[in-house]
N, C-alpha and C positions, 0 to 999 in steps of 0.2 A: 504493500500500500504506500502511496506517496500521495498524501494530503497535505495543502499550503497554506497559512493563514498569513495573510498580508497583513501588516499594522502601519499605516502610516500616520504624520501629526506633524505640529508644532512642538516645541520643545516646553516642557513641562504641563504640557496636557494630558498626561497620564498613559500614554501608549503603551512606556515603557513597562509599568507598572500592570496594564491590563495583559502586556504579552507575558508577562511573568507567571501570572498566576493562570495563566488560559494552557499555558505548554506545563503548565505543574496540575491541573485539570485532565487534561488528556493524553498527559506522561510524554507529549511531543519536546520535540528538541527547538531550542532558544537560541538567536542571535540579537543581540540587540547590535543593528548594523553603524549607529552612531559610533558607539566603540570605538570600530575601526578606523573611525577617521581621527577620531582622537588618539589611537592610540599611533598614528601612524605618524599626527605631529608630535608626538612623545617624543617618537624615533626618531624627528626630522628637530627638534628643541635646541639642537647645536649649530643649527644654520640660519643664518642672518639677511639671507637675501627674500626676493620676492615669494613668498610661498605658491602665490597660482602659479608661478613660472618656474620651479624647481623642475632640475635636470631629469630623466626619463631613468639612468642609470642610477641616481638618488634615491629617485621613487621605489623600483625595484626594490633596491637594497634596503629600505624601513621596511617594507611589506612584509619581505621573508623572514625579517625579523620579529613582525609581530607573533605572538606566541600566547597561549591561556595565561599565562603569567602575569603578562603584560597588559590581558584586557582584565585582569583584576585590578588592578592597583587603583590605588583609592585617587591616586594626582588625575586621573584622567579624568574625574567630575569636576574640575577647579575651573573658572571661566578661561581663564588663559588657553587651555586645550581646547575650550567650547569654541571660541572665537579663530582659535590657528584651523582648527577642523573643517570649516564652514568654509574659511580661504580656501584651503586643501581642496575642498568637494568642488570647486570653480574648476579643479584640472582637470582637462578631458582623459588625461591619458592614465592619470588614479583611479577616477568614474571607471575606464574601462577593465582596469588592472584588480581594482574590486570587487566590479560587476562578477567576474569571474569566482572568485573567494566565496562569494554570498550565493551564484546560483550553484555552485558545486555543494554546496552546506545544504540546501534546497533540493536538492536534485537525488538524495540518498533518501535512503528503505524508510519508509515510518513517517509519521507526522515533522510537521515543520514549522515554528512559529517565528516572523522574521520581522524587525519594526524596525522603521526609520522615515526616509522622507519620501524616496521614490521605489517602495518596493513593488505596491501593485499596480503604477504606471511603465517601471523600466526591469528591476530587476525580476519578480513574479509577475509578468501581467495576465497567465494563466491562474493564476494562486484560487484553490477554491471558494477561499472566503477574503474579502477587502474591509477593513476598516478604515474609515479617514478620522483622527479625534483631532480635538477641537477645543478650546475655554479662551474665555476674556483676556486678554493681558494681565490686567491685575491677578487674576485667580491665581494664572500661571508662575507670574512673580512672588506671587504667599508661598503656593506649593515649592519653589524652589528654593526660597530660603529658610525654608522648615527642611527641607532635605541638606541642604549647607548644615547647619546648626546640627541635625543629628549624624553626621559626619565631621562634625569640630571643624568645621570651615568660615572661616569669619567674612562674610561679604555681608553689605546692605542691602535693603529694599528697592533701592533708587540703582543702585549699579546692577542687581540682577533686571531689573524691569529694561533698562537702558542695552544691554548685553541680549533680551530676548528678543525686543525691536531690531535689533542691528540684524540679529541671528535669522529672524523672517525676513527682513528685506531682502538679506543674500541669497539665501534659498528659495527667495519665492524669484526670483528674477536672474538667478543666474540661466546662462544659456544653455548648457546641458542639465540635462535632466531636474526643470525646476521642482519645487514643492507643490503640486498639485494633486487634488482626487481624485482617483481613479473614475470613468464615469460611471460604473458599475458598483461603486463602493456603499458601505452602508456611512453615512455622513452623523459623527455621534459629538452632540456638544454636552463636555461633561463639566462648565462651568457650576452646573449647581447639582450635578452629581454625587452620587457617594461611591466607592469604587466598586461595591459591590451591586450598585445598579445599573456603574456600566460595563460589571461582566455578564449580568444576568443578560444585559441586552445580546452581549455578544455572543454569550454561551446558546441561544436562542437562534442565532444566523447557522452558528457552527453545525450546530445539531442537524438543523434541517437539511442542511447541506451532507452531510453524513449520510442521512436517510436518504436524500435524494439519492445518491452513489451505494445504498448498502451496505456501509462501511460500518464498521463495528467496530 
């Protein structure tokens, strides 16, 4: 069986949070694809020039570096990585070197749950299930610096709010593969949501979708 659940969003609209517990749900396997890009400026942290214009041979060389290890570490939530990652995702030639990483991860035995910005427009556009989430700026900005705080990370209100602005303008307008929803997707605003009403919603797509296919 190869079932896909797409998650795509804004950043701290709860994506993250719903694909976690949906692949802990249905025992499917988890990528939260942001990561990578974060963890890819980790590996790129000692170079000082243009990041959307970093060398092809550069790029390479973080990638293969990145490792489980590495998508653990607590530095890669700090905005510094949120902000160089988001440059990074402007490279065609990352997007493509990626693309690859995250449909190979997708493409093995057993369920798949995959979230980020363009999984069920560019990297899953077959995925049987699409989510697009969604909240207010403010909401997003609470939720993310209650996630800072219980991680011992010291940012304000105003620079996380200012860092999420920044963070959708680039992704919704860069040229490849911007931030947009799939047209097929289920479109979920969990501004005044609690999380478990927006898994109930989504565990309710998942399902029927299963049914539809037989899958068990």
């Amino acid at each position: 069986m190869n079932f896909i659940v797409a998650i795509d969003g804004t950043a701290g609209s709860g994506k993250g949070t719903i694909g976690k517990a949906i692949s802990r749900h249905y025992n499917f396997r988890y990528l939260d694809t942001g990561l990578l890009y974060r963890a890819l400026a980790f590996n790129l942290r000692s170079f000082s020039g243009n990041l959307g214009s970093i060398s092809e041979k550069n790029i390479l060389k973080a990638i293969r570096a990145i490792d489980e290890k590495i998508l653990q570490l607590k530095e890669l939530r700090e905005n510094e990585f949120g902000e160089k990652a988001s440059l990074i995702a402007t490279n065609p030639f990352v997007r493509k070197e990626l693309l690859i990483y995250q449909r190979n991860f997708a493409s093995q035995n057993g369920g798949a749950v995959l979230d980020g910005r363009d999984i069920g427009t560019v990297v899953c556009p077959d995925a049987n299930v699409k989510i697009f989430v969604d909240a207010i700026e403010s909401v997003r900005a609470r939720r993310r610096v209650k996630q800072f705080k219980e991680q011992k990370l010291a940012i304000s209100y105003t620079e996380v709010l200012e860092d999420l602005r920044k963070r959708d303008e680039q992704d919704r307008n860069r040229k490849v593969s911007p931030m947009v929803p799939a047209k097929d997707a289920l479109l979920l605003d969990s501004s005044k949501m609690s999380v478990q009403d927006s898994l109930d919603i989504v565990v309710l797509r998942i399902n029927a979708e299963l049914n539809k296919n037989n899958i068990e």
